[in-house]
C-alpha positions as a Markdown table, in Angstrom:
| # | Residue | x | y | z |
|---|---|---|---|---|
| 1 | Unk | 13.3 | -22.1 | -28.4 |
| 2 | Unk | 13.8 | -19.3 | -31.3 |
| 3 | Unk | 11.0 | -17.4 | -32.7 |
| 4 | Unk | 12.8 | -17.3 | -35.7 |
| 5 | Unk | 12.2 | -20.8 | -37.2 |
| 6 | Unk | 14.1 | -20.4 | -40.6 |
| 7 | Unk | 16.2 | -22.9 | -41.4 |
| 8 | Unk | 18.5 | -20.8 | -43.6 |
| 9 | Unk | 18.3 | -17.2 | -43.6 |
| 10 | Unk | 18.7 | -15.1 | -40.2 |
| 11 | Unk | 16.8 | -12.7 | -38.5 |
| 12 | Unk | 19.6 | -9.9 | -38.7 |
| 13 | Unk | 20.2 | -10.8 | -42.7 |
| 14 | Unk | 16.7 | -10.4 | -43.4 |
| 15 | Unk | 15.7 | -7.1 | -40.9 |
| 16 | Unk | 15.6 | -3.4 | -42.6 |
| 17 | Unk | 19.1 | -2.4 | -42.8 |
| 18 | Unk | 17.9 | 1.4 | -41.9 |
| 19 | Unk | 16.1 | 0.4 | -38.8 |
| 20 | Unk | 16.9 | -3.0 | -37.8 |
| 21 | Unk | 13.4 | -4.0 | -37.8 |
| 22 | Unk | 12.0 | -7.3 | -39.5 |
| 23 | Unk | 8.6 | -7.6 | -40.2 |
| 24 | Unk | 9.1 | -10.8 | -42.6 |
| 25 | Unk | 5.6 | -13.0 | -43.2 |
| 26 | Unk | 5.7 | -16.4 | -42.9 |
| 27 | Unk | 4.4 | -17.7 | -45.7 |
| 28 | Unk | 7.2 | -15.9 | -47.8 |
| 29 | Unk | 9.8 | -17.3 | -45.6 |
| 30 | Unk | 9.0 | -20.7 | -46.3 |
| 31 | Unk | 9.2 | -20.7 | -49.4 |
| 32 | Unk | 12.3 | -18.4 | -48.9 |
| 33 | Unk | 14.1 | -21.5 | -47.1 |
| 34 | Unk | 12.3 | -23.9 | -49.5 |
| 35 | Unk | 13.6 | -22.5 | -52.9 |
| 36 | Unk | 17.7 | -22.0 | -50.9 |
| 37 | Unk | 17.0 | -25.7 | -50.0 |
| 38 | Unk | 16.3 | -26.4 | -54.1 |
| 39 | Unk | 19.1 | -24.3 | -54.6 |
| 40 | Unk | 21.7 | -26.4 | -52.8 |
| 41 | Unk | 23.9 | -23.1 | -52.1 |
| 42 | Unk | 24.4 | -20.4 | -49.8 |
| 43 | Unk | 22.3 | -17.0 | -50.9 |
| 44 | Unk | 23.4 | -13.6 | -49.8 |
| 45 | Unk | 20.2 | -11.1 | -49.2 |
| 46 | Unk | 21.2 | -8.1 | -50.3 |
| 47 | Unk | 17.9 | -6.6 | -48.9 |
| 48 | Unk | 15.1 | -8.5 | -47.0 |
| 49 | Unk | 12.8 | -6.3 | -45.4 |
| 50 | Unk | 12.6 | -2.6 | -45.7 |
| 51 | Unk | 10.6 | -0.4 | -42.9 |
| 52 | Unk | 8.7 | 2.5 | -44.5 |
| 53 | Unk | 11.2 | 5.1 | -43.2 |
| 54 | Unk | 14.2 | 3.2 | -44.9 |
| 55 | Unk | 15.9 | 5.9 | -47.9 |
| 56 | Unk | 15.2 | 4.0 | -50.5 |
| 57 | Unk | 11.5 | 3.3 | -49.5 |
| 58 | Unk | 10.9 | 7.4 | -49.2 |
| 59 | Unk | 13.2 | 7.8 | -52.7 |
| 60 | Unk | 10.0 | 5.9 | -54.1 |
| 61 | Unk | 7.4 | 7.8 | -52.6 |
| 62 | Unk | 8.6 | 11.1 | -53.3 |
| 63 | Unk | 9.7 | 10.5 | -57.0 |
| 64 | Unk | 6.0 | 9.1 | -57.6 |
| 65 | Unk | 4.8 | 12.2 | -55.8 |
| 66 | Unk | 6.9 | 14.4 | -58.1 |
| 67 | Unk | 4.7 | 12.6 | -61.1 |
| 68 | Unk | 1.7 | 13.0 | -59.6 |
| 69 | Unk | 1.6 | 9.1 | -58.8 |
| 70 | Unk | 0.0 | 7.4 | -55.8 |
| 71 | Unk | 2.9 | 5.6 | -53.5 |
| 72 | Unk | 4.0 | 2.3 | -54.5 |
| 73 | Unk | 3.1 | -0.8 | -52.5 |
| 74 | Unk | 6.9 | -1.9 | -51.9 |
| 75 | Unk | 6.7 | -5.4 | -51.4 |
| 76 | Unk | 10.1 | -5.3 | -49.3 |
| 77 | Unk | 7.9 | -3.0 | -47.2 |
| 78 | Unk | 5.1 | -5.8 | -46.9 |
| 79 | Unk | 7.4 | -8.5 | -45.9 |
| 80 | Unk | 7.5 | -10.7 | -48.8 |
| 81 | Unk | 10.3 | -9.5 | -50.9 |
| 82 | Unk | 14.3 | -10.0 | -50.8 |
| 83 | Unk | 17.3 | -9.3 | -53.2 |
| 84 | Unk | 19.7 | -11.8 | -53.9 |
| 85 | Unk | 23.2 | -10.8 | -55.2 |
| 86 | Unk | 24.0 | -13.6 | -57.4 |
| 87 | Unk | 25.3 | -14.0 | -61.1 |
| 88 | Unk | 25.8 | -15.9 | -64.4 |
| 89 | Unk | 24.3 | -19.2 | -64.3 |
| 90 | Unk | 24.0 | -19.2 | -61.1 |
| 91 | Unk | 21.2 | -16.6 | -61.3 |
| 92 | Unk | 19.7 | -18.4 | -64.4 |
| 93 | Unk | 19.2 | -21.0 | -62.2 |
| 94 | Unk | 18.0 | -19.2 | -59.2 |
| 95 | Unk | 15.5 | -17.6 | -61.6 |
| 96 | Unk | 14.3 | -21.1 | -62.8 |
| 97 | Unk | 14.0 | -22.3 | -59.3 |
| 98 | Unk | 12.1 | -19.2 | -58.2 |
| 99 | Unk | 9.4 | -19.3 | -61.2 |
| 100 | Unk | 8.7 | -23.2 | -61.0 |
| 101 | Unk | 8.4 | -22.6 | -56.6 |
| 102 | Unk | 5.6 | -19.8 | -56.8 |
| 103 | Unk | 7.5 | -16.6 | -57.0 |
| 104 | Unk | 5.6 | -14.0 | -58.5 |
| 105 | Unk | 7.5 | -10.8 | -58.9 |
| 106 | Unk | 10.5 | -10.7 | -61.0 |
| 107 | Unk | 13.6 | -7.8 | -60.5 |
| 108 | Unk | 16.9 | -8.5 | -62.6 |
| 109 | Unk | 20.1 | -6.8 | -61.8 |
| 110 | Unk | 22.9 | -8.4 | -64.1 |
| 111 | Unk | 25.4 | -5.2 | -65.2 |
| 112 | Unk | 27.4 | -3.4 | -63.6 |
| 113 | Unk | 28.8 | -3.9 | -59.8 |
| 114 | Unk | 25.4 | -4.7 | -58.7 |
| 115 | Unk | 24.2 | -8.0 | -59.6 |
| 116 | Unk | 21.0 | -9.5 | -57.7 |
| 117 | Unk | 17.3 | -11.1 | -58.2 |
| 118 | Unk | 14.3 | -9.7 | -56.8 |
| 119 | Unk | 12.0 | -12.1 | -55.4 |
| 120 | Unk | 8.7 | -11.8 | -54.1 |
| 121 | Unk | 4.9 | -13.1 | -53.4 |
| 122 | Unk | 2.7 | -10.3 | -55.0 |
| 123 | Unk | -0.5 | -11.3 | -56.3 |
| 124 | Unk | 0.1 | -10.3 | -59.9 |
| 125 | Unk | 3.2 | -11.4 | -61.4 |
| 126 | Unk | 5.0 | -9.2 | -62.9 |
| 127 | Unk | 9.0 | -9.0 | -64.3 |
| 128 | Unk | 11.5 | -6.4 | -64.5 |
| 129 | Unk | 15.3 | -5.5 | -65.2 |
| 130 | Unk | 17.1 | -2.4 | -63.3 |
């Protein structure tokens, strides 16, 4: 029997693409499969979990350093976050899908090559574009 008991995402497409690890919580990944379930299509992670030592994790931590900033809590870092490149409606829809289910933080990538949602279980909600 698998450890992995995700119905539709993978370990690999979830782990840190820096160091392979994946330190994904369960209660995010439930609601991970439950909101792809809603959605009734196939969702490419862009970025699932992100070990502490992954570039863009230090990028963060050493820019906030430079301003005199404490670290950020990265929520990819915590296990709860993951980017999905999708677009147009299908993203409006994703969106909708993802507020009414629980999600709580917010990221919006619609310009340019790079077109994803954010997604994650923080405490506070919060909503942002890139």
């Amino acid at each position: 029997m698998s450890d992995w008991p995700y119905r539709y995402f993978s370990r690999a497409e979830m782990a840190c693409k820096h160091t392979g690890k994946c330190e994904m919580k369960n209660e995010f990944m439930v609601m991970a499969d439950a909101l792809r379930e809603a959605f009734g299509k196939s969702m490419i992670v862009t970025s699932g979990y992100r070990d502490p030592s992954h570039p863009e994790e230090v990028r963060k931590r050493e820019d906030r350093a430079r301003r005199g900033l404490p670290p950020p809590l990265s929520t990819h870092s915590e296990g709860i976050a993951m980017d999905v490149a999708v677009r147009g409606a299908d993203a409006v829809r994703l969106l909708e899908l993802a507020l009414s289910m629980g999600f709580r933080g917010i990221g919006v990538q619609q310009k340019g090559d790079t077109r994803f949602l954010h997604l994650d279980t923080r405490k506070e909600p919060a909503i942002w574009s890139y």
